[in-house]
N, C-alpha and C positions, 0 to 999 in steps of 0.2 A: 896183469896184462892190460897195457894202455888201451888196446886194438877195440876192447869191448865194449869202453865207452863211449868211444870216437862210435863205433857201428852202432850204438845203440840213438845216440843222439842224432846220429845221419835218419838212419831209419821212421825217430820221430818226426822232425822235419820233413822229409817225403811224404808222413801219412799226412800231416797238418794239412787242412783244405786249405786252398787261396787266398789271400787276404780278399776280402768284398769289398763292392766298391761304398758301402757303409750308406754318406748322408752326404756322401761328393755332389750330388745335383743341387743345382742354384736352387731349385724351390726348397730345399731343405735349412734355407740359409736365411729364408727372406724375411726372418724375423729377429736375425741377429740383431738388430738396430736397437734392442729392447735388452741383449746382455747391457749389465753393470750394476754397479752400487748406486740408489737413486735413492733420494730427500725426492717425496710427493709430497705438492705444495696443491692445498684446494683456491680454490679461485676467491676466496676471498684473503689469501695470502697466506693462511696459516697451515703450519705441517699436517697432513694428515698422516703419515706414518713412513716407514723405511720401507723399502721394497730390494730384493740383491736376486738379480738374475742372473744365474751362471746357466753355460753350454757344458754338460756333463753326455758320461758314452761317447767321447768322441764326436763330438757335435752335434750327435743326432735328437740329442733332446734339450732344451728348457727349462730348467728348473728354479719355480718361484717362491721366493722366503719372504713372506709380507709379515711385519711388523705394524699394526697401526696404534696412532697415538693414543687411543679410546684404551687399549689394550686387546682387541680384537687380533688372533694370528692364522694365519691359512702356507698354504703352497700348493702350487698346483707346478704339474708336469706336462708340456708342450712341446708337441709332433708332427712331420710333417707325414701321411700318412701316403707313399708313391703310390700306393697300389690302388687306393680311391682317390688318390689326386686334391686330397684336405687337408686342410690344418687342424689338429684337435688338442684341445685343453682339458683336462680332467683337475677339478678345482676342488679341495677340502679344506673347513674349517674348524678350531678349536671350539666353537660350538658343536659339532656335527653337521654343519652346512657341505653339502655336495653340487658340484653345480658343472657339468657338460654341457662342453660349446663345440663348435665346429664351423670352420667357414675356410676363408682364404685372404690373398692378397686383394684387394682392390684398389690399380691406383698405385700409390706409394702407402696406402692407410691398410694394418691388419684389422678385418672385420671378423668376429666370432659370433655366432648366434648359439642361443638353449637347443637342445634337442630333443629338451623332454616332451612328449603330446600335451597338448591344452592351448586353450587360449594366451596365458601368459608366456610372455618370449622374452627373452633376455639379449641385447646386442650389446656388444663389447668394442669397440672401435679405436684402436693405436695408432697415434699417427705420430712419424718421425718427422721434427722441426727443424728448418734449417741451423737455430743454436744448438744443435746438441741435444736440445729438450725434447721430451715425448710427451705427446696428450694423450690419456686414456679417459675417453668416454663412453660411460655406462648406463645404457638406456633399457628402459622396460614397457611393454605395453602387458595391457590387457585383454586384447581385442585383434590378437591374434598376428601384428604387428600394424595393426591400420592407423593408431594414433602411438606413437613414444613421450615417455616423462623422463626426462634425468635422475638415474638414480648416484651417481656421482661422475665429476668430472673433473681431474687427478691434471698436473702438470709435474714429470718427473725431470728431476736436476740432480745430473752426476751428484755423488761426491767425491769430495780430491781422490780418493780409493778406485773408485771405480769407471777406468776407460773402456773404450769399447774390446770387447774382445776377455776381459776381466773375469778370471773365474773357468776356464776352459779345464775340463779334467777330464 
């Protein structure tokens, strides 16, 4: 009997809740500038490692595949969080490095700070360049943010692979 399937699959469709409206709000977006396949070149020219950031879940999240030349590897996964109105990064690495940040837009530059308590703070600073290029710099104090040192400072360059948008699943 056709009739049973037909009713069966109507029926499930009814129950299905609404699609949501997911990660449709521009704040959820304002960091796509930073999807692609990137060659990070350190300031004094040479590679410091690969970096491939794809938009997975439907856009709603970030996901970072870092490769560095040292052989050091990490990923971290980034969020725009509507309900506290943040940006958040939860970062790990193949040593056991962990490392929570949180901030927002400022400007046209992503700013991330540590949120661990202490004196020591960690600021994260992405900024999209008119070539296509990103600068990511990475400052640290110890003094609670009163004075910052550079702990690196990354200039990421497509590769042919990776345009913007690259990597959506």
């Amino acid at each position: 009997m056709l009739t049973t399937p037909l009713l069966v699959a109507a029926l499930s469709l009814a129950a299905s809740p609404p699609p949501s409206a997911g990660c449709a709000a521009g704040e959820s977006h304002q960091f796509d500038f930073w999807i692609g396949d990137w060659n990070v070149i350190d300031p004094a020219g040479k590679v410091a490692g690969h970096n491939r950031i794809e938009a997975i879940l439907g856009g709603c999240v970030l996901s970072e595949n870092w490769d560095g030349a040292g052989g050091g590897r990490g990923n971290s996964y980034n969020a725009y969080d509507a309900r506290t109105k943040v940006w958040r990064q939860f970062w790990v690495d193949a040593r056991g490095g962990v490392l929570q940040l949180e901030g927002g837009l400022v400007g046209k530059d992503m700013v991330l700070r540590s949120t661990r308590p202490g004196a020591h703070v960690d600021r994260i600073t992405w900024t999209p360049n008119g070539d296509g290029t990103v600068r990511q710099l990475w400052e640290a104090s110890d003094d609670d943010g009163k004075t910052w040192k550079t702990a690196f400072d990354g200039r990421y360059e497509r590769t042919r692979s990776g345009g913007p948008g690259a990597g959506e699943t």
